[in-house]
mmJSON file of the N, C-alpha and C atoms, coordinates in Angstrom:
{"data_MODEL":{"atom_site":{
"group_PDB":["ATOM","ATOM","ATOM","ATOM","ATOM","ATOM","ATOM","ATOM","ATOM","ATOM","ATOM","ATOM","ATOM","ATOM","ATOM","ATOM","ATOM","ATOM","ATOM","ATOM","ATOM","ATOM","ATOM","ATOM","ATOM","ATOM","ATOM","ATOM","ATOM","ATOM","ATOM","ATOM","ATOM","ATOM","ATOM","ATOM","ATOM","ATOM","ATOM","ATOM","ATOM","ATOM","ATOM","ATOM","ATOM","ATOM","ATOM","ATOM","ATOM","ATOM","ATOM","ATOM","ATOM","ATOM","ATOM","ATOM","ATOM","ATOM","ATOM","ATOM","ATOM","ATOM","ATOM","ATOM","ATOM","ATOM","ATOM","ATOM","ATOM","ATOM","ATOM","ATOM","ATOM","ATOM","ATOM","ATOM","ATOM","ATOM","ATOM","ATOM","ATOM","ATOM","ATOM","ATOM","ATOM","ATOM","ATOM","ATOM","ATOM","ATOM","ATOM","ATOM","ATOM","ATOM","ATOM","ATOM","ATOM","ATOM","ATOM","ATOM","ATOM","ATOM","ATOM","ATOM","ATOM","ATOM","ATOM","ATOM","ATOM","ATOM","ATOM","ATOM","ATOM","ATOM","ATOM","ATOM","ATOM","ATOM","ATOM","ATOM","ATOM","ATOM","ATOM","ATOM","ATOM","ATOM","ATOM","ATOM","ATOM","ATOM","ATOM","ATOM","ATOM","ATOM","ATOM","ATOM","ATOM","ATOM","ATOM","ATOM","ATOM","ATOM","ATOM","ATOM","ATOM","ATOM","ATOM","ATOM","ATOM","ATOM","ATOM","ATOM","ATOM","ATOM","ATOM","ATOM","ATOM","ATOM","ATOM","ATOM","ATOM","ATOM","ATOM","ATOM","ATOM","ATOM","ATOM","ATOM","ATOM","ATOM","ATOM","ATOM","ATOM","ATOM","ATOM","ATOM","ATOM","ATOM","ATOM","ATOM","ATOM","ATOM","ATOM","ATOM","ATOM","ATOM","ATOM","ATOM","ATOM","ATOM","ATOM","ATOM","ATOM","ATOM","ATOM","ATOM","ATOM","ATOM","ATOM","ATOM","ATOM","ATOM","ATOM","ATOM","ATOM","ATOM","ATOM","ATOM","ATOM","ATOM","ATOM","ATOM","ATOM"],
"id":[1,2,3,4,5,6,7,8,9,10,11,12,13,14,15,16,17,18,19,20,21,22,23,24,25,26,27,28,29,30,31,32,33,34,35,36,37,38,39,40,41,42,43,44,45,46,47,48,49,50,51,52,53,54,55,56,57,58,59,60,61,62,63,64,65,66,67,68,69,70,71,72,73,74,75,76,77,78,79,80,81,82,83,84,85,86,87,88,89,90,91,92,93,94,95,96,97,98,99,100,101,102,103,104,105,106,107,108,109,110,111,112,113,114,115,116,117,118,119,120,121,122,123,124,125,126,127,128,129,130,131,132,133,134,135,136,137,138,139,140,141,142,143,144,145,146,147,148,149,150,151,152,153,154,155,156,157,158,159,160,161,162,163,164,165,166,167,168,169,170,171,172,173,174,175,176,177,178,179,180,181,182,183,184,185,186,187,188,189,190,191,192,193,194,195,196,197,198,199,200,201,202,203,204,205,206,207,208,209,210,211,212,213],
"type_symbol":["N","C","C","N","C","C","N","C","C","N","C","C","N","C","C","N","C","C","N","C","C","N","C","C","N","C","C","N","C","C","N","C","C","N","C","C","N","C","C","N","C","C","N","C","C","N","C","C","N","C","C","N","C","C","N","C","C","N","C","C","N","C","C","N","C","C","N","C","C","N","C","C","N","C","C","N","C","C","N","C","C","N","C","C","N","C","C","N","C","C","N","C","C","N","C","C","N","C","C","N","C","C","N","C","C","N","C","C","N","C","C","N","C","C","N","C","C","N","C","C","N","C","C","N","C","C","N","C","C","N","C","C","N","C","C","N","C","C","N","C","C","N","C","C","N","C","C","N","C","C","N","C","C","N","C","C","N","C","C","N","C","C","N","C","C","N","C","C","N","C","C","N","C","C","N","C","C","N","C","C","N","C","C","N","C","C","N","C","C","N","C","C","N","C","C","N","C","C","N","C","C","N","C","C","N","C","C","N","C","C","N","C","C"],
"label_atom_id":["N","CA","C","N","CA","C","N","CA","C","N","CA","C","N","CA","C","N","CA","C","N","CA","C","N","CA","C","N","CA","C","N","CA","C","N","CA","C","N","CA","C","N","CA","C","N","CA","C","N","CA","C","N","CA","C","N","CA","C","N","CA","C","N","CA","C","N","CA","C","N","CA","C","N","CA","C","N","CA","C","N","CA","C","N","CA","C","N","CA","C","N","CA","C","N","CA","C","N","CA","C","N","CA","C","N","CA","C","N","CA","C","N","CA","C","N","CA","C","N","CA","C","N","CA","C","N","CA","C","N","CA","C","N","CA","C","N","CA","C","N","CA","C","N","CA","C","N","CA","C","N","CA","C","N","CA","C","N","CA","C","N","CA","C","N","CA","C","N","CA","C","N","CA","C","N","CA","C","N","CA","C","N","CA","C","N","CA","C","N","CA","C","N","CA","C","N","CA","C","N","CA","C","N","CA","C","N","CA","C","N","CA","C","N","CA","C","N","CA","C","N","CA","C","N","CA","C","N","CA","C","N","CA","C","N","CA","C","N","CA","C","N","CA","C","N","CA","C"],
"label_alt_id":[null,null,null,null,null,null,null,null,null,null,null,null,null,null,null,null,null,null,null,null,null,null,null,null,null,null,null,null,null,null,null,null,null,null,null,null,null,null,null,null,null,null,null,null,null,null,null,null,null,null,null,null,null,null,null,null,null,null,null,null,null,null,null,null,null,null,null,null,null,null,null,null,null,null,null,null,null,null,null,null,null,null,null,null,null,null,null,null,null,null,null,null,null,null,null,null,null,null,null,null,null,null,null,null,null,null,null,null,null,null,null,null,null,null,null,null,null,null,null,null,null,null,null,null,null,null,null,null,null,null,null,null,null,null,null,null,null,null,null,null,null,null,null,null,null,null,null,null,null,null,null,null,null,null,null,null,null,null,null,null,null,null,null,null,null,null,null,null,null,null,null,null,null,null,null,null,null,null,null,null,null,null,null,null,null,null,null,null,null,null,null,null,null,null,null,null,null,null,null,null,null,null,null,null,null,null,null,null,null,null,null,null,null],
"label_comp_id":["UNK","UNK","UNK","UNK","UNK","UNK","UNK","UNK","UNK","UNK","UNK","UNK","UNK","UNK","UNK","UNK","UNK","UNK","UNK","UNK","UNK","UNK","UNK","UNK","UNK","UNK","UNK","UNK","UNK","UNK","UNK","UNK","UNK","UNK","UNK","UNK","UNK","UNK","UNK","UNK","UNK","UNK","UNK","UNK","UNK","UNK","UNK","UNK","UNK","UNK","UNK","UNK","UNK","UNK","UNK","UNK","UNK","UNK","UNK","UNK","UNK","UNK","UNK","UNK","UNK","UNK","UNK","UNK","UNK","UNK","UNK","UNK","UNK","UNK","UNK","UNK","UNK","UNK","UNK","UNK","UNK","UNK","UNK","UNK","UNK","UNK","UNK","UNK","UNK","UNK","UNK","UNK","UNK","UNK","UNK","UNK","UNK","UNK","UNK","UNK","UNK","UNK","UNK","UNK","UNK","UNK","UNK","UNK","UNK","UNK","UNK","UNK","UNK","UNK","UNK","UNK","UNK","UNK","UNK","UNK","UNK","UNK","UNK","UNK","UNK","UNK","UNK","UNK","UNK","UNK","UNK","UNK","UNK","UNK","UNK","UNK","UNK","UNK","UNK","UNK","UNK","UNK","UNK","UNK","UNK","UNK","UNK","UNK","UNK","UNK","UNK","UNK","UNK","UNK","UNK","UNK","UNK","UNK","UNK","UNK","UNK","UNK","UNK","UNK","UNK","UNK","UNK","UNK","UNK","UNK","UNK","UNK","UNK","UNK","UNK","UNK","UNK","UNK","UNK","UNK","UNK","UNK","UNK","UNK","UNK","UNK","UNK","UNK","UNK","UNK","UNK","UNK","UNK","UNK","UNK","UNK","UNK","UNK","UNK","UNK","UNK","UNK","UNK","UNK","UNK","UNK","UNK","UNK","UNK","UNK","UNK","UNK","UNK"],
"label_asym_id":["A","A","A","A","A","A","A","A","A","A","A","A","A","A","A","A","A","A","A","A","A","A","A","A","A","A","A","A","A","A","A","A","A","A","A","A","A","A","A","A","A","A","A","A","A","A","A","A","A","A","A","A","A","A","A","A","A","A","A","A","A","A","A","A","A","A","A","A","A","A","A","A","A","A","A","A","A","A","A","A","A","A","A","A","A","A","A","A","A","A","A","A","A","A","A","A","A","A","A","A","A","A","A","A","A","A","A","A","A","A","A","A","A","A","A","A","A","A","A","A","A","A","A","A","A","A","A","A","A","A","A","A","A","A","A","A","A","A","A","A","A","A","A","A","A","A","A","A","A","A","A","A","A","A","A","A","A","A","A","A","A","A","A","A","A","A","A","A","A","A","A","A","A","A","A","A","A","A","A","A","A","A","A","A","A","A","A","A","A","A","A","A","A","A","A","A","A","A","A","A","A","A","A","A","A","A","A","A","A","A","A","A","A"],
"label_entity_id":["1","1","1","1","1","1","1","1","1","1","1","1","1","1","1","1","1","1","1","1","1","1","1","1","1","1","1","1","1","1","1","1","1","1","1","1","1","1","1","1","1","1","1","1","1","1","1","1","1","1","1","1","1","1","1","1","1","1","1","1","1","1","1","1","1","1","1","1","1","1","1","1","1","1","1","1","1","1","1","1","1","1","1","1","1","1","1","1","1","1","1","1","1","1","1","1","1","1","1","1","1","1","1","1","1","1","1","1","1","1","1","1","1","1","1","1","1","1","1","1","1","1","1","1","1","1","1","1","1","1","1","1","1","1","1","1","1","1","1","1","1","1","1","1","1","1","1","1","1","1","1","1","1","1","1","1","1","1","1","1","1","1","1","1","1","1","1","1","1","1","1","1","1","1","1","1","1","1","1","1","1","1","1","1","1","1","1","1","1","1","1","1","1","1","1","1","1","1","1","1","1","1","1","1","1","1","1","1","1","1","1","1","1"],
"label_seq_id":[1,1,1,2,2,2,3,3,3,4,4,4,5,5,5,6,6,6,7,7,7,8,8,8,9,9,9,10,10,10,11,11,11,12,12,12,13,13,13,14,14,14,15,15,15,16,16,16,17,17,17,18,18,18,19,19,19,20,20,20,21,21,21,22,22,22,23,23,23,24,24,24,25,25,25,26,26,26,27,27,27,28,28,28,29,29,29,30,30,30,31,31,31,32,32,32,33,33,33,34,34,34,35,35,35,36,36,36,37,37,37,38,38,38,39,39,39,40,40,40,41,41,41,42,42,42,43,43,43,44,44,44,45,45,45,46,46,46,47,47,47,48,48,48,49,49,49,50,50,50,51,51,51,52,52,52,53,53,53,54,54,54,55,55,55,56,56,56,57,57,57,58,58,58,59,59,59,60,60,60,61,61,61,62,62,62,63,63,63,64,64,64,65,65,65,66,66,66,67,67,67,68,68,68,69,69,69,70,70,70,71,71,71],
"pdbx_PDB_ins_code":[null,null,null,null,null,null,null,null,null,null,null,null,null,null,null,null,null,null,null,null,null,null,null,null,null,null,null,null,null,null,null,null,null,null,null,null,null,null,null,null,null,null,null,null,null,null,null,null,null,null,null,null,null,null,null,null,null,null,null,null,null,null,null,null,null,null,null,null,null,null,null,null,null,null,null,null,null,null,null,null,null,null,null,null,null,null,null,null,null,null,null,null,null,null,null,null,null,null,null,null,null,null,null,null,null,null,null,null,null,null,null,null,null,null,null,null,null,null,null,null,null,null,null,null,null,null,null,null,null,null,null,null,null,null,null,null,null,null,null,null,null,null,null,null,null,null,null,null,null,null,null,null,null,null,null,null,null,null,null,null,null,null,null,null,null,null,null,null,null,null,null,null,null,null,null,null,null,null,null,null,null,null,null,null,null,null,null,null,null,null,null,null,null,null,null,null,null,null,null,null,null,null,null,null,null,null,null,null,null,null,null,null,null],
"Cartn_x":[-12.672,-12.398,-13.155,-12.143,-13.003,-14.174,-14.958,-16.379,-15.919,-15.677,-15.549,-17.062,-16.949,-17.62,-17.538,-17.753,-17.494,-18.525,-17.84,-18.648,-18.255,-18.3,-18.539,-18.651,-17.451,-17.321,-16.324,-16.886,-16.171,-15.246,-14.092,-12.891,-13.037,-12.82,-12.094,-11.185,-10.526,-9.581,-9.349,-8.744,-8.165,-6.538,-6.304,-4.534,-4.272,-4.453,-4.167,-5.392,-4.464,-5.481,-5.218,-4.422,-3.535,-4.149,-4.072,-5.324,-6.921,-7.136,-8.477,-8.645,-7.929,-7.463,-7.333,-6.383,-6.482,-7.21,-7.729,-8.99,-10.054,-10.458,-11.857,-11.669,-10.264,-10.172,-10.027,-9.514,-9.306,-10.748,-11.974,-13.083,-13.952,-13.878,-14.586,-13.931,-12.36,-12.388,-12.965,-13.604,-14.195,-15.469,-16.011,-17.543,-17.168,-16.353,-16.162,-14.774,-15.209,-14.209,-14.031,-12.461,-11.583,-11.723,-11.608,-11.228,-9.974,-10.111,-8.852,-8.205,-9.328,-8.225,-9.321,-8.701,-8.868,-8.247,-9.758,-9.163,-9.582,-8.968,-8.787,-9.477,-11.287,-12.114,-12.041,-11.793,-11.913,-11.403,-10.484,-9.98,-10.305,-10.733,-11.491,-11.586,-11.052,-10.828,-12.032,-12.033,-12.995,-11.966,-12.123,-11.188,-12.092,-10.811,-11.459,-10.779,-10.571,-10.065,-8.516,-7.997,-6.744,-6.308,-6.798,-5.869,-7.215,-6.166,-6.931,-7.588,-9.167,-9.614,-9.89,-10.652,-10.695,-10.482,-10.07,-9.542,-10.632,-11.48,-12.193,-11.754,-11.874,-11.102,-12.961,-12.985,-14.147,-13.112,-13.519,-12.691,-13.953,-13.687,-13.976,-13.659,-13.491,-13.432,-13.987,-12.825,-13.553,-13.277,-14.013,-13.549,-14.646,-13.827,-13.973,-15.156,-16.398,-17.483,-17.192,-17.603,-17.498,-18.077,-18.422,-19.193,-19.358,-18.699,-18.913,-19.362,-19.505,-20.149,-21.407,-21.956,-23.16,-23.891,-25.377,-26.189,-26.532],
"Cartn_y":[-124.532,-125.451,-125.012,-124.968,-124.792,-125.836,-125.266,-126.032,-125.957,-127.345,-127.461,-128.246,-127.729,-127.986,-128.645,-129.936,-130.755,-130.404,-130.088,-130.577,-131.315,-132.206,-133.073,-132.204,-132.13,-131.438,-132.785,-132.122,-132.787,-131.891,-132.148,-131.401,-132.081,-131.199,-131.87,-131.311,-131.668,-131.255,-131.693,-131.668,-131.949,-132.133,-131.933,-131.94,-132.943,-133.013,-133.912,-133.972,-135.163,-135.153,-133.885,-133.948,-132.302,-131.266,-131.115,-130.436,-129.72,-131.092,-131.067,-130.529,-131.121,-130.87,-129.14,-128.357,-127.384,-126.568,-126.996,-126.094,-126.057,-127.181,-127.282,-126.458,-126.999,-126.13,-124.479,-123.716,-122.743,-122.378,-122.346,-122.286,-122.231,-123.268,-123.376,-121.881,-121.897,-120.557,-119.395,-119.495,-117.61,-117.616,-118.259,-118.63,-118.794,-119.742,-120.204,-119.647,-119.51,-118.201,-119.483,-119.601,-120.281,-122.033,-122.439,-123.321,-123.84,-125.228,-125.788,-126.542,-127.941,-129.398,-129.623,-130.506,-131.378,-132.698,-133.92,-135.176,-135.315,-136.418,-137.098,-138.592,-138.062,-139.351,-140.833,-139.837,-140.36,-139.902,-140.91,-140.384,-141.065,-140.613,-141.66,-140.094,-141.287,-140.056,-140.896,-140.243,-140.394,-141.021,-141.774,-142.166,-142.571,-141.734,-141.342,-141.987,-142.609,-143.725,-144.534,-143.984,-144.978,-144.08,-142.683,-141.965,-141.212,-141.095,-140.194,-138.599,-138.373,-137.03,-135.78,-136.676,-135.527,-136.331,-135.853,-136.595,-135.989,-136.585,-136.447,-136.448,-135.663,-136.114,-135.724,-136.463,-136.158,-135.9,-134.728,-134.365,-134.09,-133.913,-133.787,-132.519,-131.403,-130.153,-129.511,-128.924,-128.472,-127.144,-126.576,-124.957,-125.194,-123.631,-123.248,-122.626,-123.15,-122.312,-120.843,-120.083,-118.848,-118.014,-118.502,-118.134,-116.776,-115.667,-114.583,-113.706,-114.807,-113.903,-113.021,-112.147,-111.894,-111.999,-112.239,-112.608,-111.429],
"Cartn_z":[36.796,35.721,34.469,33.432,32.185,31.347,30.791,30.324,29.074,28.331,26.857,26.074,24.817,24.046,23.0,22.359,21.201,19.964,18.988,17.59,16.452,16.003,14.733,13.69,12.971,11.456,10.374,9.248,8.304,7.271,7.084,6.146,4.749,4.184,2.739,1.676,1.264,0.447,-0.964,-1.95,-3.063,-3.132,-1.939,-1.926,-0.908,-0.043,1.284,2.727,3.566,4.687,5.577,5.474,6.234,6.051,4.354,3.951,3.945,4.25,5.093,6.398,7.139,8.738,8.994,8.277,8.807,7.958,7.184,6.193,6.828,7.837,8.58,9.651,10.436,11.419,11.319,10.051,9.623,9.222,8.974,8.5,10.256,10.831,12.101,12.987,12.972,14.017,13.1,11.944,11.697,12.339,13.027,14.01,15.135,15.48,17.028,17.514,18.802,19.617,20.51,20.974,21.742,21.874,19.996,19.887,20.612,21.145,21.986,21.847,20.984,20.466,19.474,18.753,17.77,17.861,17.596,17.186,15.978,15.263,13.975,14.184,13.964,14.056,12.812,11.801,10.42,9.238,8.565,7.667,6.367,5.188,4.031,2.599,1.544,0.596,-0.895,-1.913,-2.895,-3.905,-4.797,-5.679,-7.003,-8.336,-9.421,-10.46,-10.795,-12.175,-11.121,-10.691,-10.035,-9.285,-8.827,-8.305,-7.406,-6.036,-5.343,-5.051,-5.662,-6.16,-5.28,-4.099,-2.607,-1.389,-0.266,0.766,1.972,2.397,3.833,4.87,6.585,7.336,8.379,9.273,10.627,11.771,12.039,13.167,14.702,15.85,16.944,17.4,16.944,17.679,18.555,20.113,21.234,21.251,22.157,22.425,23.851,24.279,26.048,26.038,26.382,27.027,27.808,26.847,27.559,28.79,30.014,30.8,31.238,31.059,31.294,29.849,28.951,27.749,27.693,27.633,27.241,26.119,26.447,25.248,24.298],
"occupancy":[1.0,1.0,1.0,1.0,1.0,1.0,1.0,1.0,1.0,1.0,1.0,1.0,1.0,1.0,1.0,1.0,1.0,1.0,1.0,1.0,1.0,1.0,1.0,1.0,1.0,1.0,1.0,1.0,1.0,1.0,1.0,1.0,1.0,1.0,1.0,1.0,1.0,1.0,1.0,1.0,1.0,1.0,1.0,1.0,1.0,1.0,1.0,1.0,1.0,1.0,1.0,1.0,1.0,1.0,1.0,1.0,1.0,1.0,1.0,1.0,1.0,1.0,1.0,1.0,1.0,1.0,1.0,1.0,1.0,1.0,1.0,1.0,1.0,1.0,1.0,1.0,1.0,1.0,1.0,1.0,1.0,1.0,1.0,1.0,1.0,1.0,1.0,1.0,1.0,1.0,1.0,1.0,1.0,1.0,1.0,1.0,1.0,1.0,1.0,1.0,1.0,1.0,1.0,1.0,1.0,1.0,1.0,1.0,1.0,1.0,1.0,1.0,1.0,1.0,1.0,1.0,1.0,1.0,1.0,1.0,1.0,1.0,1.0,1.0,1.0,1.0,1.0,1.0,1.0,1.0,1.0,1.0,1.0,1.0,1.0,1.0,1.0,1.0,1.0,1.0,1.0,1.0,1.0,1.0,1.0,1.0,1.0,1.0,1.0,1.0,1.0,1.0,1.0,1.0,1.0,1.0,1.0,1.0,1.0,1.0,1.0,1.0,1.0,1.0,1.0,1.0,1.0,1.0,1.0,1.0,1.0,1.0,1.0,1.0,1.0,1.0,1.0,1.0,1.0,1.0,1.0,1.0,1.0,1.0,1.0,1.0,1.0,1.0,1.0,1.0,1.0,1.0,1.0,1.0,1.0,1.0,1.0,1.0,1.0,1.0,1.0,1.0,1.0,1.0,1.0,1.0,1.0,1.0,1.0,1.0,1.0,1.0,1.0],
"B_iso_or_equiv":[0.0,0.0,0.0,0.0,0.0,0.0,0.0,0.0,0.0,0.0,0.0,0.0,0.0,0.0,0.0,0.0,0.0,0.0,0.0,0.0,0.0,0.0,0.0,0.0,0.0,0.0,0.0,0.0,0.0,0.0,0.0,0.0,0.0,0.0,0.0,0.0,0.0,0.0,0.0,0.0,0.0,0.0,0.0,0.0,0.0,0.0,0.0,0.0,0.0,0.0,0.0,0.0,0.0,0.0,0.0,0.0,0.0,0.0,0.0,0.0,0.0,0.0,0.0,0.0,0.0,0.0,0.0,0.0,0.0,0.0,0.0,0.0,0.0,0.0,0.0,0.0,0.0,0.0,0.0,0.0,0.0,0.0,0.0,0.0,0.0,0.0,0.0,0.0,0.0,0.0,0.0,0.0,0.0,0.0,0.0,0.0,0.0,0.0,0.0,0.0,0.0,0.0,0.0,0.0,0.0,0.0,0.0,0.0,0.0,0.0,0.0,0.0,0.0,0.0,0.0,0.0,0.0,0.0,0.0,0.0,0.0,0.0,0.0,0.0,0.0,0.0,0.0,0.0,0.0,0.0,0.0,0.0,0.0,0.0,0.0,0.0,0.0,0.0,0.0,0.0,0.0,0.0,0.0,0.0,0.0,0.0,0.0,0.0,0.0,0.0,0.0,0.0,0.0,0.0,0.0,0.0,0.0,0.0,0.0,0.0,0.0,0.0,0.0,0.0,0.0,0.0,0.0,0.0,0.0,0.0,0.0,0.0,0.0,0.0,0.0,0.0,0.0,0.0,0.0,0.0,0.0,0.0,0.0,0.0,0.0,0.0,0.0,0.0,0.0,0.0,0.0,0.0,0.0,0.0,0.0,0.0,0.0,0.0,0.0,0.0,0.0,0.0,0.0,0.0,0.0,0.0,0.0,0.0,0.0,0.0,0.0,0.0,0.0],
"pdbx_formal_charge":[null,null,null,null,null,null,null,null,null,null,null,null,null,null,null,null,null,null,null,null,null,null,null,null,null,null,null,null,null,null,null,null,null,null,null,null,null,null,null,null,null,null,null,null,null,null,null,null,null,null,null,null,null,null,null,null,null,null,null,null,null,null,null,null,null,null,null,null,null,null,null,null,null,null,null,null,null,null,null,null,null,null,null,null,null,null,null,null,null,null,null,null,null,null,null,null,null,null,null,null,null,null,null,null,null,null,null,null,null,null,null,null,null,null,null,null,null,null,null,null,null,null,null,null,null,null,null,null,null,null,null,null,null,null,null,null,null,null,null,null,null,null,null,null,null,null,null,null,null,null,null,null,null,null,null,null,null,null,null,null,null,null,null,null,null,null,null,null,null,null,null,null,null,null,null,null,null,null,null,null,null,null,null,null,null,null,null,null,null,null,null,null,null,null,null,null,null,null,null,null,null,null,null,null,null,null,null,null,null,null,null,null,null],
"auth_seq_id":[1,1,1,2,2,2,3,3,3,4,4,4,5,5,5,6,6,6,7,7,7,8,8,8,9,9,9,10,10,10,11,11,11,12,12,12,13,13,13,14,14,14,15,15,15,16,16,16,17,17,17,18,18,18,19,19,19,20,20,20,21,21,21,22,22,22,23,23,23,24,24,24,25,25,25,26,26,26,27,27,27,28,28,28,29,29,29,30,30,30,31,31,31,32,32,32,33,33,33,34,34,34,35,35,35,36,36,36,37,37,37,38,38,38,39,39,39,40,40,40,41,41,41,42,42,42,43,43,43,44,44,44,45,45,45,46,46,46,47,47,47,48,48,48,49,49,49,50,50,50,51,51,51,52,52,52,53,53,53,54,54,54,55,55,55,56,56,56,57,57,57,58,58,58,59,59,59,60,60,60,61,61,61,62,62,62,63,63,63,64,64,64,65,65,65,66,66,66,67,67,67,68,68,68,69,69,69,70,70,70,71,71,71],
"auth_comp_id":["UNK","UNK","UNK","UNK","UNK","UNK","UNK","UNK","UNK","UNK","UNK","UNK","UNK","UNK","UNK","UNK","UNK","UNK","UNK","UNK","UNK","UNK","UNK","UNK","UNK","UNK","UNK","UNK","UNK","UNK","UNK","UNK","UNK","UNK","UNK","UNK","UNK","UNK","UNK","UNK","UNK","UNK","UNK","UNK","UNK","UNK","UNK","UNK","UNK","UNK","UNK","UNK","UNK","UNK","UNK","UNK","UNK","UNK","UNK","UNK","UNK","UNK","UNK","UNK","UNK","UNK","UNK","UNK","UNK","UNK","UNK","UNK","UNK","UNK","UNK","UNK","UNK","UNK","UNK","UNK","UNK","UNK","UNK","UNK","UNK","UNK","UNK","UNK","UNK","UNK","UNK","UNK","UNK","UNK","UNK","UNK","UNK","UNK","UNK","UNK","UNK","UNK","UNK","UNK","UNK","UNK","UNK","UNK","UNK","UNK","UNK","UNK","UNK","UNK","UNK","UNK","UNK","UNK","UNK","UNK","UNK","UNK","UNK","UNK","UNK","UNK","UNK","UNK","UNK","UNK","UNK","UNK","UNK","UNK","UNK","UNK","UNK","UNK","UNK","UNK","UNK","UNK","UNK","UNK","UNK","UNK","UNK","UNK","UNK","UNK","UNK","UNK","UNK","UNK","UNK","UNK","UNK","UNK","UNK","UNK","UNK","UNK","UNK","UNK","UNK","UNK","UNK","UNK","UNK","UNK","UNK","UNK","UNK","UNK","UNK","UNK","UNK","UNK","UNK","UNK","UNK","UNK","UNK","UNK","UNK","UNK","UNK","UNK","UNK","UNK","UNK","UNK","UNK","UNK","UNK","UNK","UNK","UNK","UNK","UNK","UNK","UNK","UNK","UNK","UNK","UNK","UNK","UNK","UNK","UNK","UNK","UNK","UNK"],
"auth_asym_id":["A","A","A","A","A","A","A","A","A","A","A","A","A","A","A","A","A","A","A","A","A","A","A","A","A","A","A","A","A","A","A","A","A","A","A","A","A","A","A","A","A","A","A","A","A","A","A","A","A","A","A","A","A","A","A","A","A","A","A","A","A","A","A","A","A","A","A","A","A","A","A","A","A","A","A","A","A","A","A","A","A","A","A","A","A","A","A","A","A","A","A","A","A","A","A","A","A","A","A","A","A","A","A","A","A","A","A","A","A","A","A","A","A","A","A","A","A","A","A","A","A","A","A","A","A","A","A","A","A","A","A","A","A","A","A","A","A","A","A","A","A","A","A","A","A","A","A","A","A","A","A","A","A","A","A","A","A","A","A","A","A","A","A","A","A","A","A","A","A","A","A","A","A","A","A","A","A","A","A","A","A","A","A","A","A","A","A","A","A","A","A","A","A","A","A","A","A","A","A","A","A","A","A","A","A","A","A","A","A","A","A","A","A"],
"auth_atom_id":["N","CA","C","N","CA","C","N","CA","C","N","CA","C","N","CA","C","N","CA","C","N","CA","C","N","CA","C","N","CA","C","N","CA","C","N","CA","C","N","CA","C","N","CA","C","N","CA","C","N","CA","C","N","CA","C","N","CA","C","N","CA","C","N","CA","C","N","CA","C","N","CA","C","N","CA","C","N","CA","C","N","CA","C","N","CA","C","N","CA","C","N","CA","C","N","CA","C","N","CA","C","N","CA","C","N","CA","C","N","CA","C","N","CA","C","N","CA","C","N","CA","C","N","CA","C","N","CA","C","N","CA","C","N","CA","C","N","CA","C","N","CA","C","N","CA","C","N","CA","C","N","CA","C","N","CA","C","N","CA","C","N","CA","C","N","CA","C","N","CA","C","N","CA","C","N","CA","C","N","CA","C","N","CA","C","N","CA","C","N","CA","C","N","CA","C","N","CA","C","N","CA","C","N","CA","C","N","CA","C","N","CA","C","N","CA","C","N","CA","C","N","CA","C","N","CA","C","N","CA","C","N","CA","C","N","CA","C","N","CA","C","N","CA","C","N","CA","C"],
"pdbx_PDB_model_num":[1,1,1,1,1,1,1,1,1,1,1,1,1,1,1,1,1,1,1,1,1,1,1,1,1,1,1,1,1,1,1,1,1,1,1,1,1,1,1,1,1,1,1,1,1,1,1,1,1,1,1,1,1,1,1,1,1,1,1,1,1,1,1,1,1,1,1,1,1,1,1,1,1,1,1,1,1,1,1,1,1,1,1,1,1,1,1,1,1,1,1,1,1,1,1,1,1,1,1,1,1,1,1,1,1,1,1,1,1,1,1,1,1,1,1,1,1,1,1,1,1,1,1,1,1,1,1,1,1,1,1,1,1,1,1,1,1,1,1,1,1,1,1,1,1,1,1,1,1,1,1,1,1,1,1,1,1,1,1,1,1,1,1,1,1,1,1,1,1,1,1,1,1,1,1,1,1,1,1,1,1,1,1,1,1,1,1,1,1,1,1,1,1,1,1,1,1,1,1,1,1,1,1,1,1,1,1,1,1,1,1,1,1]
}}}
Protein backbone atom coordinates (compact mmCIF):
# COMPACT_ATOMS: atom_id res chain seq x y z
CA UNK A 1 0.00 0.00 0.00
CA UNK A 2 1.11 3.36 -0.88
CA UNK A 3 2.24 6.04 1.94
CA UNK A 4 0.82 9.52 1.13
CA UNK A 5 1.81 12.71 2.26
CA UNK A 6 -0.31 16.01 2.91
CA UNK A 7 0.75 19.65 2.72
CA UNK A 8 -1.13 22.90 3.23
CA UNK A 9 -0.34 25.47 0.46
CA UNK A 10 -1.90 28.56 -0.57
CA UNK A 11 -2.60 29.72 -4.51
CA UNK A 12 -3.24 32.94 -5.81
CA UNK A 13 -4.09 34.53 -8.76
CA UNK A 14 -5.26 37.78 -10.45
CA UNK A 15 -7.49 36.01 -12.98
CA UNK A 16 -9.49 33.29 -11.28
CA UNK A 17 -9.92 30.54 -8.62
CA UNK A 18 -8.89 28.08 -11.30
CA UNK A 19 -6.18 30.20 -11.57
CA UNK A 20 -4.89 29.83 -8.44
CA UNK A 21 -5.57 26.11 -8.33
CA UNK A 22 -3.36 25.11 -11.02
CA UNK A 23 -0.67 27.81 -10.50
CA UNK A 24 -0.07 26.31 -6.94
CA UNK A 25 -0.32 23.03 -8.11
CA UNK A 26 1.99 23.86 -11.17
CA UNK A 27 4.67 25.54 -8.78
CA UNK A 28 4.46 22.61 -6.00
CA UNK A 29 5.30 19.75 -8.76
CA UNK A 30 8.88 21.68 -9.63
CA UNK A 31 9.90 20.31 -5.80
CA UNK A 32 7.63 17.50 -5.17
CA UNK A 33 7.91 14.22 -7.09
CA UNK A 34 4.55 12.14 -7.40
CA UNK A 35 2.02 14.50 -6.50
CA UNK A 36 -1.50 12.58 -6.40
CA UNK A 37 -4.68 14.69 -5.30
CA UNK A 38 -5.71 17.82 -4.44
CA UNK A 39 -8.54 19.25 -2.25
CA UNK A 40 -10.11 22.67 -2.37
CA UNK A 41 -9.94 23.70 1.51
CA UNK A 42 -10.64 27.36 0.91
CA UNK A 43 -11.63 29.64 -1.35
CA UNK A 44 -11.53 33.69 -0.47
CA UNK A 45 -10.42 36.51 -2.83
CA UNK A 46 -9.18 40.34 -1.92
CA UNK A 47 -11.50 43.05 -3.12
CA UNK A 48 -10.44 46.51 -4.40
CA UNK A 49 -13.00 49.40 -4.93
CA UNK A 50 -16.12 46.99 -6.24
CA UNK A 51 -14.33 44.52 -8.12
CA UNK A 52 -12.47 41.50 -7.45
CA UNK A 53 -8.28 42.11 -7.35
CA UNK A 54 -6.66 38.58 -6.35
CA UNK A 55 -8.42 35.36 -5.72
CA UNK A 56 -6.92 32.89 -2.88
CA UNK A 57 -7.52 29.25 -2.95
CA UNK A 58 -5.96 26.68 0.37
CA UNK A 59 -5.54 23.59 -1.06
CA UNK A 60 -4.56 20.08 0.67
CA UNK A 61 -2.01 18.50 -1.58
CA UNK A 62 -0.82 14.75 -1.43
CA UNK A 63 1.92 12.86 -3.07
CA UNK A 64 3.32 9.09 -2.68
CA UNK A 65 6.09 8.61 -0.18
CA UNK A 66 8.84 7.36 -1.96
CA UNK A 67 10.22 4.42 -0.13
CA UNK A 68 12.87 3.13 -2.19
CA UNK A 69 14.37 6.62 -2.59
CA UNK A 70 17.80 7.24 -1.49
CA UNK A 71 19.16 9.87 0.72
Amino acid sequence: MDMEKHLLITGASETSWKDAITSAIAEASKTIDYLSSVKILNQYAKINGNKISEYYVDLDISFVIDRERKD
